[in-house]
ZATIDO-939097 format. One record per residue: residue number from 1; x negated, y negated, z negated of N, C-alpha, C, O in turn; residue in three letters. Coordinates in steps of 0.001 Angstrom, whole numbers, plus 500000, padded with zeros to 6 digits. Layout:
N
NODE  nr    n.X    n.Y    n.Z   ca.X   ca.Y   ca.Z    c.X    c.Y    c.Z    o.X    o.Y    o.Z rest
NODE NUM      X      Y      Z      X      Y      Z      X      Y      Z      X      Y      Z  ALA
...
//
This chain:
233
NODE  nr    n.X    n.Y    n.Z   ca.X   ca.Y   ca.Z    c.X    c.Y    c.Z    o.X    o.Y    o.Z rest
NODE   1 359871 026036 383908 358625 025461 383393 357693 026497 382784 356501 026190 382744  UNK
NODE   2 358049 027638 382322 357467 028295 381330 357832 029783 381644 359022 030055 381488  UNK
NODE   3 356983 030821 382071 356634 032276 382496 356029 032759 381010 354879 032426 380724  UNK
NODE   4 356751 033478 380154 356034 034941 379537 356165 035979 380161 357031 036298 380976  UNK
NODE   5 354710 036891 379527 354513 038290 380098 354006 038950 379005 353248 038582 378107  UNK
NODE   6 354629 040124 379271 354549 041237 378489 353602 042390 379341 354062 043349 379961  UNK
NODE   7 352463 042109 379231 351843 042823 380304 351387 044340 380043 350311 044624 379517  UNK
NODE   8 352472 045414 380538 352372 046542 379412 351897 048061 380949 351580 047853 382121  UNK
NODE   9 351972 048697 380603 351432 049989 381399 350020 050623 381948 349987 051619 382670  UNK
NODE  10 348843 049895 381501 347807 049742 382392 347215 051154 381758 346527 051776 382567  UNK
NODE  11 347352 051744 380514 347626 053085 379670 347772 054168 381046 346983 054834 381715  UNK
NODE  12 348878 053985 381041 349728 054780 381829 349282 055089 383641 349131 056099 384327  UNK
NODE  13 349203 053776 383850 348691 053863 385418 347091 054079 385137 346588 054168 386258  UNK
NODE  14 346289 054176 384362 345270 054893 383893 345183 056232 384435 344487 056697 385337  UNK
NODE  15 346092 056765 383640 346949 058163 382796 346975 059028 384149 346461 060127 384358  UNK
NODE  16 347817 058109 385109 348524 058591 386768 347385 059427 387577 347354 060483 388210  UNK
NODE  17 346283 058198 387155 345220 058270 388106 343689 059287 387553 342491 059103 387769  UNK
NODE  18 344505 060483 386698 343322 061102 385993 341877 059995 385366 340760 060463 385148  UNK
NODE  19 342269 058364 385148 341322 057834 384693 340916 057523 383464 341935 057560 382775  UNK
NODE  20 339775 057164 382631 340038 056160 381171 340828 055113 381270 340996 054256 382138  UNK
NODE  21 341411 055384 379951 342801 054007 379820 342037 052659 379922 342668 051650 380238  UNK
NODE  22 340207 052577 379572 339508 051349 379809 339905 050949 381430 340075 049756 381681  UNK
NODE  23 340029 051819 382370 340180 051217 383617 340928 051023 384215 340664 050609 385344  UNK
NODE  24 342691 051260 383698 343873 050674 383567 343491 049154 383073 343917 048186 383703  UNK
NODE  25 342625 048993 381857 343203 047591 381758 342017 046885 382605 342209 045809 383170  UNK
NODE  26 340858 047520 382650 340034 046506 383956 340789 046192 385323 340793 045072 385834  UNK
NODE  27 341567 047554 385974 342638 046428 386897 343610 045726 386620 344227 045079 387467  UNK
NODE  28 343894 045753 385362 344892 044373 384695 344586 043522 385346 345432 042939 386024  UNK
NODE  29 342963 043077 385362 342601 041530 384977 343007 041143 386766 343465 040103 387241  UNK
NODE  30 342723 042097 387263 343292 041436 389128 344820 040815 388859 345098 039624 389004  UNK
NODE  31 345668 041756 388478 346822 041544 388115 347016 039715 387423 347547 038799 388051  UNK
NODE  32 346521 039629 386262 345964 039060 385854 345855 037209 386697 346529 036179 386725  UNK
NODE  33 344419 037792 387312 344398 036680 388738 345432 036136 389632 345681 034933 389723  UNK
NODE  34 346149 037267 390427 347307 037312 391114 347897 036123 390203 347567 034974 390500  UNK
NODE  35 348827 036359 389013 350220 035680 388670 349189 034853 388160 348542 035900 388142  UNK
NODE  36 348418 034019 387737 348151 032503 387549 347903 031786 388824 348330 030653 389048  UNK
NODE  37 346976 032712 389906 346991 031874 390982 348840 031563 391463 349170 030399 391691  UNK
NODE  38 349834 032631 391565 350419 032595 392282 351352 031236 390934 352140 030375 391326  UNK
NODE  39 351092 031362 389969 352058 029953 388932 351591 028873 389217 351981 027770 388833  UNK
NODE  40 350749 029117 389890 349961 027561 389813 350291 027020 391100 350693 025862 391203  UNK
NODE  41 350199 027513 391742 350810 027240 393150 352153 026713 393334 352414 025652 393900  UNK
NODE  42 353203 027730 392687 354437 027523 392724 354729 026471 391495 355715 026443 390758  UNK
NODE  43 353619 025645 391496 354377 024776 390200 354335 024567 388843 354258 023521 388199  UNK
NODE  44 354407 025873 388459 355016 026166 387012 353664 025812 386375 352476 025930 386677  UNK
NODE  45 354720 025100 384891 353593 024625 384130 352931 025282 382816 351788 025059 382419  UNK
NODE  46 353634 025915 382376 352949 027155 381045 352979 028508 381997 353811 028740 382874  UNK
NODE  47 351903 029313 381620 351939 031024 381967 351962 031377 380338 351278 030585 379688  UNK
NODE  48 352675 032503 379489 351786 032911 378748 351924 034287 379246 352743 034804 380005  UNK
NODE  49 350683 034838 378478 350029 035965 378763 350196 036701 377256 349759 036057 376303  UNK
NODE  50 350838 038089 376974 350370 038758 375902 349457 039816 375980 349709 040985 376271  UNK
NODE  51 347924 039106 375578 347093 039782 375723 346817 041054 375016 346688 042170 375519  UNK
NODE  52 346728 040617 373445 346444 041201 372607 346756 041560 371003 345928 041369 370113  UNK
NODE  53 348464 042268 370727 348738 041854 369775 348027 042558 368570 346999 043229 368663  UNK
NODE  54 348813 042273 367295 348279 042663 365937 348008 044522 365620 347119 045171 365069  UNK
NODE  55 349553 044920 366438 349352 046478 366432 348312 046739 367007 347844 047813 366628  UNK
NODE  56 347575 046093 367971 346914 046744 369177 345752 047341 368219 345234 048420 368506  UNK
NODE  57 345425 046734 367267 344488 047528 366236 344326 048878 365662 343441 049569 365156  UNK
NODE  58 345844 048956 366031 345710 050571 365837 345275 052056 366783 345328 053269 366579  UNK
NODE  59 344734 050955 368150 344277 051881 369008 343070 052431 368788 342603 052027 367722  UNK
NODE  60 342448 053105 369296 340920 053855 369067 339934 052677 369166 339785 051848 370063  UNK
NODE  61 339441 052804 368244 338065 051742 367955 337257 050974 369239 336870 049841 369525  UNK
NODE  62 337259 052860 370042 336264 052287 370945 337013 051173 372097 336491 050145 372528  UNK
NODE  63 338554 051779 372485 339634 050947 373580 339068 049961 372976 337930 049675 373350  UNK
NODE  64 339665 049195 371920 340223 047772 371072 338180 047159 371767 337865 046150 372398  UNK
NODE  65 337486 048071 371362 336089 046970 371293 335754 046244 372785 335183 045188 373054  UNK
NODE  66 336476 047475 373780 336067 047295 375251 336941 046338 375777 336758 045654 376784  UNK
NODE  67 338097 046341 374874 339637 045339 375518 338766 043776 375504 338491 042989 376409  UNK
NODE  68 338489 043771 373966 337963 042391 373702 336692 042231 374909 336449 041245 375605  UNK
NODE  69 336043 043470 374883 334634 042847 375586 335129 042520 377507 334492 041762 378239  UNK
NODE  70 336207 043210 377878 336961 042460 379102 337418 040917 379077 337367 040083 379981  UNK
NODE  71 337836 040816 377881 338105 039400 377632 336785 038677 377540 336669 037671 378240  UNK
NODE  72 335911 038992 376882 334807 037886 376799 333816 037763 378226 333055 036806 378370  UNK
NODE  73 333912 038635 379037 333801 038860 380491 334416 038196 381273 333790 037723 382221  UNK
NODE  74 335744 037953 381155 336730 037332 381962 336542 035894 381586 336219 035064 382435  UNK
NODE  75 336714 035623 380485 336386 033836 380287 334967 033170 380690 334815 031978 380959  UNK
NODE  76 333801 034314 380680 332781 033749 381379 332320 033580 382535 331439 032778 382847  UNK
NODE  77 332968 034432 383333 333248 034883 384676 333857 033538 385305 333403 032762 386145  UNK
NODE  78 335292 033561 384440 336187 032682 385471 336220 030877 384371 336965 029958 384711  UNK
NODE  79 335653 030818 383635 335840 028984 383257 335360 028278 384296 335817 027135 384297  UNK
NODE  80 334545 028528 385271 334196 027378 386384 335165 027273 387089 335436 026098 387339  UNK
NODE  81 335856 028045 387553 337529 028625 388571 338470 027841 387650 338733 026794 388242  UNK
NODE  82 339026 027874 386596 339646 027699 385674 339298 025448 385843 340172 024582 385873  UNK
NODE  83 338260 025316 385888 338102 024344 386125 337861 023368 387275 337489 022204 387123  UNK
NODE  84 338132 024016 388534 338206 024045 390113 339806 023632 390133 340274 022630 390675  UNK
NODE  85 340615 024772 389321 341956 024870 389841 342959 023629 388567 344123 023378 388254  UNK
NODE  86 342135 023374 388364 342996 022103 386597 343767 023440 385998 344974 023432 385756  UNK
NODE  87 343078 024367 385831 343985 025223 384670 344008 024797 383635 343043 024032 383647  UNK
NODE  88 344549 024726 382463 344301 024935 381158 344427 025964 380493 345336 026733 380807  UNK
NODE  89 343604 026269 379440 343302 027727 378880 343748 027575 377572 342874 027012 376913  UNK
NODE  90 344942 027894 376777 345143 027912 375223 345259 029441 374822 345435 030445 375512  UNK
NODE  91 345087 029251 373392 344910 030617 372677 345844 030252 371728 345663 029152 371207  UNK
NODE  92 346970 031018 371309 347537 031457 369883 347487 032745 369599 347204 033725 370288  UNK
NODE  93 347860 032590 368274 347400 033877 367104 346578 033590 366018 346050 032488 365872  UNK
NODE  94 346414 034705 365096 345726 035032 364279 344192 034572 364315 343572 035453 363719  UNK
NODE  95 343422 033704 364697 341996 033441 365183 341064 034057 364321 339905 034267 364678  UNK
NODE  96 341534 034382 363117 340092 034818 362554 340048 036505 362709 339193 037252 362233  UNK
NODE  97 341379 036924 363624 340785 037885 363588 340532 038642 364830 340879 039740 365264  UNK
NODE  98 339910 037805 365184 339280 038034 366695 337605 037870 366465 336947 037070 365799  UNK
NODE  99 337224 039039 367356 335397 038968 367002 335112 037887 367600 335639 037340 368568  UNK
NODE 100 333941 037516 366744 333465 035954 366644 332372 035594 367896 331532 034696 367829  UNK
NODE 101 332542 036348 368855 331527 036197 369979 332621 036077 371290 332376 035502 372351  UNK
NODE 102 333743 036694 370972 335086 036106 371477 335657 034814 371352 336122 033968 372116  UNK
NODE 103 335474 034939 370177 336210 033656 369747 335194 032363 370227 335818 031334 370486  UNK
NODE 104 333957 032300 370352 333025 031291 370692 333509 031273 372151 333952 030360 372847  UNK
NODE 105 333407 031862 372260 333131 031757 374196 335017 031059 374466 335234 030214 375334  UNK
NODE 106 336001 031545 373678 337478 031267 373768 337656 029613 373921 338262 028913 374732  UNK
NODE 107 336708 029286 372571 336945 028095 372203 336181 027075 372939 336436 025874 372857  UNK
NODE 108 334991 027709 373853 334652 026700 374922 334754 026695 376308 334198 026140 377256  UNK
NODE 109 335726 027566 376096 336735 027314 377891 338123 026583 377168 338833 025855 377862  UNK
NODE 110 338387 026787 375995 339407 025918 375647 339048 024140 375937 339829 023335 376444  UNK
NODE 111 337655 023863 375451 336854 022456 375112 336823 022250 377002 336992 021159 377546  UNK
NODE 112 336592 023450 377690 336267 022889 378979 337795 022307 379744 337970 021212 380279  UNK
NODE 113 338569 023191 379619 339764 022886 380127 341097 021829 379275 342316 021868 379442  UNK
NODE 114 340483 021175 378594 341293 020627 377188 341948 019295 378099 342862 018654 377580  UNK
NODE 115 341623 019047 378981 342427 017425 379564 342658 017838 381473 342797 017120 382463  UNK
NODE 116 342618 018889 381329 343478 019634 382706 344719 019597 382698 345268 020171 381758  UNK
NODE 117 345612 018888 383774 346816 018870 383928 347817 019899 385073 348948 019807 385552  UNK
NODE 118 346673 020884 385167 347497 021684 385875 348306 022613 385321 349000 022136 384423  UNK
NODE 119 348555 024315 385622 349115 024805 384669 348022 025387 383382 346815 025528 383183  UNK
NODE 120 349173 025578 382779 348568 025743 381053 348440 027552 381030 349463 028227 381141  UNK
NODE 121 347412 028036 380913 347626 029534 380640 347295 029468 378889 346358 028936 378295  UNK
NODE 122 348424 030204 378393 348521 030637 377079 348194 031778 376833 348878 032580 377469  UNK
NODE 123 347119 032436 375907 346942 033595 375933 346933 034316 374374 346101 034136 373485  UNK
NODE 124 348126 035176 374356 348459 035425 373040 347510 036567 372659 347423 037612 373304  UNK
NODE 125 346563 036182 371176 345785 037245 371086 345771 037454 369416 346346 036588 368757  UNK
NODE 126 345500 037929 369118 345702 038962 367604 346792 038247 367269 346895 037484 366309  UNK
NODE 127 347848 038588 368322 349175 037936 367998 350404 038737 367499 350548 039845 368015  UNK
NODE 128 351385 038313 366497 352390 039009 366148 353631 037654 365721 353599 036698 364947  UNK
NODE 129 354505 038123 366547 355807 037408 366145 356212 037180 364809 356482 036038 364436  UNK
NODE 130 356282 038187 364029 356336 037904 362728 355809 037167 361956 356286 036359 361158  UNK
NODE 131 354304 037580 362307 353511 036970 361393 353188 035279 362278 352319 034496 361895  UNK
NODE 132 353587 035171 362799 353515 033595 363283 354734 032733 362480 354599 031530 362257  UNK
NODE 133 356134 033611 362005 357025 032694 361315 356682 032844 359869 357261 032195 358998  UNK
NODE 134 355420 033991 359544 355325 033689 358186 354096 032283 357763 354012 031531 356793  UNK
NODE 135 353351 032425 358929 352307 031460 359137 352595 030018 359023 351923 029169 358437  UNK
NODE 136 353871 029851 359776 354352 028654 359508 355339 028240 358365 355691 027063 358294  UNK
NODE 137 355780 029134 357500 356297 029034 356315 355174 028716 355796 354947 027507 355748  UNK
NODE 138 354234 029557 355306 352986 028892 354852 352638 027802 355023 352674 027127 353994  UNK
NODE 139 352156 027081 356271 351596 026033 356308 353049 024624 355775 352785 023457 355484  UNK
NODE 140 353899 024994 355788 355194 024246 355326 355113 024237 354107 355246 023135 353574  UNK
NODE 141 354823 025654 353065 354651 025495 351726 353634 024698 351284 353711 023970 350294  UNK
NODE 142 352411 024852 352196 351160 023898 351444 351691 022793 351985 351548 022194 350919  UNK
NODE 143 352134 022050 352618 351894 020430 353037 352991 019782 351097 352696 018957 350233  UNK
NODE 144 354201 020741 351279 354681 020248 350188 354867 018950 350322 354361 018323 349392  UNK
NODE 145 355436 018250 351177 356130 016900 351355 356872 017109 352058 356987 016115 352775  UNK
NODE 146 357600 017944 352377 358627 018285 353775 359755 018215 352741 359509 018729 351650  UNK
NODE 147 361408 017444 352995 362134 017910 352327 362986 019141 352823 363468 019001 353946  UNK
NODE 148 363184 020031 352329 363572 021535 352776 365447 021067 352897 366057 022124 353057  UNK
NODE 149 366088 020286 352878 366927 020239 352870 367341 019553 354085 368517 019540 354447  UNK
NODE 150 366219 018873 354846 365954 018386 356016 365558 019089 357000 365584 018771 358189  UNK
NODE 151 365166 020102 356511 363852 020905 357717 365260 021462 358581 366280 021733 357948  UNK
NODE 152 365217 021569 359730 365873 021803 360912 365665 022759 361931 366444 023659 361617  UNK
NODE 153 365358 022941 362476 364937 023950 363714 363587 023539 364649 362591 024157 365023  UNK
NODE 154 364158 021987 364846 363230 021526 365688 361881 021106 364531 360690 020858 364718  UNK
NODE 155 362621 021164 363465 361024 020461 362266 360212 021825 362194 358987 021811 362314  UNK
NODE 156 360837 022863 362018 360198 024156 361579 359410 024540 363327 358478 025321 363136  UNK
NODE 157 359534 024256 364603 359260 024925 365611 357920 024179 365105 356984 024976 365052  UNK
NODE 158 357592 022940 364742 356335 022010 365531 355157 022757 364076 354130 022139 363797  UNK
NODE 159 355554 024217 363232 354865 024510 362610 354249 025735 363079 353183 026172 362645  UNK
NODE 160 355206 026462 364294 354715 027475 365237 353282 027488 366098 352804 026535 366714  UNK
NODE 161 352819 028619 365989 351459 028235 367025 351816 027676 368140 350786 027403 368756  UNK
NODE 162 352791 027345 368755 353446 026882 370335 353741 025590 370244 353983 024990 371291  UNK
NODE 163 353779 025006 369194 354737 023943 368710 354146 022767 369863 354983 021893 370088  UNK
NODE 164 352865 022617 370607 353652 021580 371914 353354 022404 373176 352630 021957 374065  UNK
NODE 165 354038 023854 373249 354480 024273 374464 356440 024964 374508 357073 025716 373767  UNK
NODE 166 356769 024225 375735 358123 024351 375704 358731 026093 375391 357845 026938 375516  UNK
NODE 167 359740 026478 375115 359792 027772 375254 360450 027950 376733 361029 027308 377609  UNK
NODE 168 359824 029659 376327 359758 030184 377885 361334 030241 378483 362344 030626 377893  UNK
NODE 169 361184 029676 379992 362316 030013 380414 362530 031509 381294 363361 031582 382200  UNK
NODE 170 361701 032622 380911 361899 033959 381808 360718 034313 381205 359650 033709 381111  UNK
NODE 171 361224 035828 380651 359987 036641 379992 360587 037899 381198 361682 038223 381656  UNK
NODE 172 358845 038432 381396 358797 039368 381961 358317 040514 382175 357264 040731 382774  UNK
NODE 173 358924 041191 381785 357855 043253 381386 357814 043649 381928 358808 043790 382640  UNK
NODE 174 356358 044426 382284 356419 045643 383400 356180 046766 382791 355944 046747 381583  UNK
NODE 175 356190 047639 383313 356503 049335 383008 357684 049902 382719 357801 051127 382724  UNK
NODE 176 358630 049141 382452 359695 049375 382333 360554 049403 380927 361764 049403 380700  UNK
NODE 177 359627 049421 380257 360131 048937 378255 361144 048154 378007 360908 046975 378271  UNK
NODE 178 361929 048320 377696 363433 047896 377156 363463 047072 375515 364301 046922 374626  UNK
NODE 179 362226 046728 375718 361842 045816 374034 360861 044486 373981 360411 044354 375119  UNK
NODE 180 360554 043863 373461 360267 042848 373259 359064 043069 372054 358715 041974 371613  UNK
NODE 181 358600 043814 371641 357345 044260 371370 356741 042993 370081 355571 042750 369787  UNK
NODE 182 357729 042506 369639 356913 041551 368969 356352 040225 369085 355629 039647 368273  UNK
NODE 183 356920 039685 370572 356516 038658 371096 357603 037543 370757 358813 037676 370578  UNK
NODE 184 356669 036211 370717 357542 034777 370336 358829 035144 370379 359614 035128 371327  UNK
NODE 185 359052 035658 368660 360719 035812 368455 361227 034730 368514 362376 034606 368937  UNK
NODE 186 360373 033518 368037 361776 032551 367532 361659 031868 368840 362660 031162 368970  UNK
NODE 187 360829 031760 369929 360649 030868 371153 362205 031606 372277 362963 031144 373130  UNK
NODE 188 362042 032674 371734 362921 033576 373285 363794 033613 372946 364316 034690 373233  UNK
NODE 189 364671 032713 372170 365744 032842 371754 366801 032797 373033 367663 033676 373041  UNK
NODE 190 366792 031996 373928 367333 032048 374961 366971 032101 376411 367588 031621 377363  UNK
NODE 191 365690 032873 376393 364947 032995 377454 365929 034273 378130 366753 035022 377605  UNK
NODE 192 365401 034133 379615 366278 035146 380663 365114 036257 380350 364018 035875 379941  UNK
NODE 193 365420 037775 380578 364417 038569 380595 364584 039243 381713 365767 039561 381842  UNK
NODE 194 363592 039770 382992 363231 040708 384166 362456 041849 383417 361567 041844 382566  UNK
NODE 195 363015 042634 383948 362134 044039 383219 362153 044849 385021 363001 044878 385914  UNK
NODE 196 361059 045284 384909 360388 045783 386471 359897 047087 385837 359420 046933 384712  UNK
NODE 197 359913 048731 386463 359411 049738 386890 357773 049695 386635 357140 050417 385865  UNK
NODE 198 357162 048437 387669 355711 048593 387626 355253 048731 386779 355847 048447 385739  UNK
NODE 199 353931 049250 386746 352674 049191 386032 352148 048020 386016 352151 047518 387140  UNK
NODE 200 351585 047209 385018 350859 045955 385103 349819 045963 386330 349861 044932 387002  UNK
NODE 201 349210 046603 386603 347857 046886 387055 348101 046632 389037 347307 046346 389933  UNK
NODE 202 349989 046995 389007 350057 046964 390431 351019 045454 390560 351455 045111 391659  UNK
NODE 203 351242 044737 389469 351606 043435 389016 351376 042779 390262 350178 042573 390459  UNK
NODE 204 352106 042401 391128 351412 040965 392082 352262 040241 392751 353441 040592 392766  UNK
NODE 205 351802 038969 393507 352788 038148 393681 354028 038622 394272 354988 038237 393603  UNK
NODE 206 354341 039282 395232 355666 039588 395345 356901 039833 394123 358108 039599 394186  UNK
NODE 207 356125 040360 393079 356632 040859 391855 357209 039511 391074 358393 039561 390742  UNK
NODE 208 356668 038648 390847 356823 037435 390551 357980 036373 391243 358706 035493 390780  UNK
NODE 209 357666 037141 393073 358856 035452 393270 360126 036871 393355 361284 036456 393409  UNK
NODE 210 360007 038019 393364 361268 038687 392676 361749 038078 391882 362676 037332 392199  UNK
NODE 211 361197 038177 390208 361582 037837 389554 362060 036471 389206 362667 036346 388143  UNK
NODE 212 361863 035415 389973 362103 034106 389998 363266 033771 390696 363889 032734 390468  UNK
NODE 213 363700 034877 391821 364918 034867 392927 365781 035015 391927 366706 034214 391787  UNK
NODE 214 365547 036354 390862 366682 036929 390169 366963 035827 389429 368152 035527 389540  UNK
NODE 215 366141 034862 388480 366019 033802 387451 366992 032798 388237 367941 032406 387558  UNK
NODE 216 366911 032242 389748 367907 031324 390014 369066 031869 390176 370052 031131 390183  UNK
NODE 217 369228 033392 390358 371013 033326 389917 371398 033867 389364 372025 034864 389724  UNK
NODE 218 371187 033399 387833 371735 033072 386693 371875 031865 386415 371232 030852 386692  UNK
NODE 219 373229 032172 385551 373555 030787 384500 373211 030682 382989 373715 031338 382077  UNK
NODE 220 372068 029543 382890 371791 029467 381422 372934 028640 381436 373467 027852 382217  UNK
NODE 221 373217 029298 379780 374534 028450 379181 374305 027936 377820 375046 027113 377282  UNK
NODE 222 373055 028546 377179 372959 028253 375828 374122 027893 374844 374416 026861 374241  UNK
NODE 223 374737 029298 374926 375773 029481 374342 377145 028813 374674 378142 029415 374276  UNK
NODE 224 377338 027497 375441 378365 027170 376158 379301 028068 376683 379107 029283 376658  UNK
NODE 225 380318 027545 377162 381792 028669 378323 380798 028281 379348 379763 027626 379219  UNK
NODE 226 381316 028810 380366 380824 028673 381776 381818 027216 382414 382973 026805 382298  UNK
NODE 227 380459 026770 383171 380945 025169 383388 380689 023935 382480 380957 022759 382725  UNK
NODE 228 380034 024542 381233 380006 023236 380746 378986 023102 380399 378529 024140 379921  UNK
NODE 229 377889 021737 380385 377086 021589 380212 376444 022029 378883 376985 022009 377778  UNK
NODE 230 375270 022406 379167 374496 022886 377767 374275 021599 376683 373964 021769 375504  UNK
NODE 231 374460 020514 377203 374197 019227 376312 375471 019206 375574 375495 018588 374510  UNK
NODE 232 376360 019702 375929 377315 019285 375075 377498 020063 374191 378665 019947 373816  UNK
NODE 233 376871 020955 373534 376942 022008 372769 376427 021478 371489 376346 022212 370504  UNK
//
């Protein structure tokens, strides 16, 4: 049901190609195109995307201003497409701290695509794992009617920015990174992970029903022996 991506190298295949790292991530966005057309096709009902996390701030002023201004390009570009194909477009993260000419344009491809039943693209932006479980401690401390002696797993998820998207069943990195970078800690708890060689930038469908071949043979067990149903756990 549910594809994360860790969409990492576009730096690098930049780097390869004697180019600016700005034009690593401008061929992201093909990349980009590729795996929603190709999720949507095959079915699947959440994509998320990690666009843009909290560290990413620590890159050079000028990258970080041009990253965002690809993004506010890309949502104006493609919300009519987006609304051709029943996509849906969600955003988690940090919202206020995303420039506010981003954030306008975010929030009305969100309003356009809000009762689309096709797939859901999630797009994680001034996002950090951490700070999403402190976010929801917070918002748990202010409601102050929760009894804490009750709160459960499933009470604490519906305080997560995700809280009505399922968690992912297959996260997937390219470039080859052996980490998890900060992304939906508490969602991937038992997600399968594909880690691929590529560069984001050369990301495309073949890459994808790879990784989906490898995903059917495995056994989720969610902690079970082998053979026994995960319900009974």
């Amino acid at each position: 049901r549910h594809i994360a991506v860790i969409m990492d190298g576009n730096g690098r295949w930049a780097a390869s190609r004697n180019l600016p790292r700005i034009e690593g991530h401008r061929a992201g966005t093909k990349a980009v195109q590729e795996i929603v057309e190709t999720c949507g096709r095959l079915g699947i009902k959440f994509l998320t995307l990690y666009a843009f996390s909290k560290e990413n701030w620590k890159r050079p002023a000028r990258e970080v201003s041009r990253l965002w201004n690809l993004l506010e390009d890309y949502l104006r570009k493609k919300d009519q497409e987006l609304v051709k194909n029943k996509i849906r477009l969600l955003a988690i993260g940090q919202r206020n701290g995303i420039p506010a000419s981003v954030r306008k344009e975010l929030e009305k491809v969100e309003g356009m695509t809000r009762d689309l039943d096709g797939l859901t693209v999630v797009l994680a932006l001034n996002y950090s794992g951490r700070a999403e479980i402190v976010d929801a401690v917070k918002r748990i401390f202010r409601e102050r009617n929760i009894d804490l002696d009750r709160l459960d797993e499933q009470t604490f998820a519906r305080y997560l920015y995700t809280a009505s998207i399922p968690d992912p069943d297959l996260l997937i990195r390219t470039s080859g990174e052996l980490r998890v970078s900060n992304f939906l800690l508490w969602q991937m708890a038992y997600s399968e992970i594909w880690i691929t060689p590529v560069f984001w930038p050369d990301f495309r469908r073949l890459h994808v029903l790879q990784a989906l071949v490898d995903y059917q043979k495995r056994e989720r067990r969610f902690g079970a022996v082998h053979g026994q149903p995960a319900a009974d756990v």
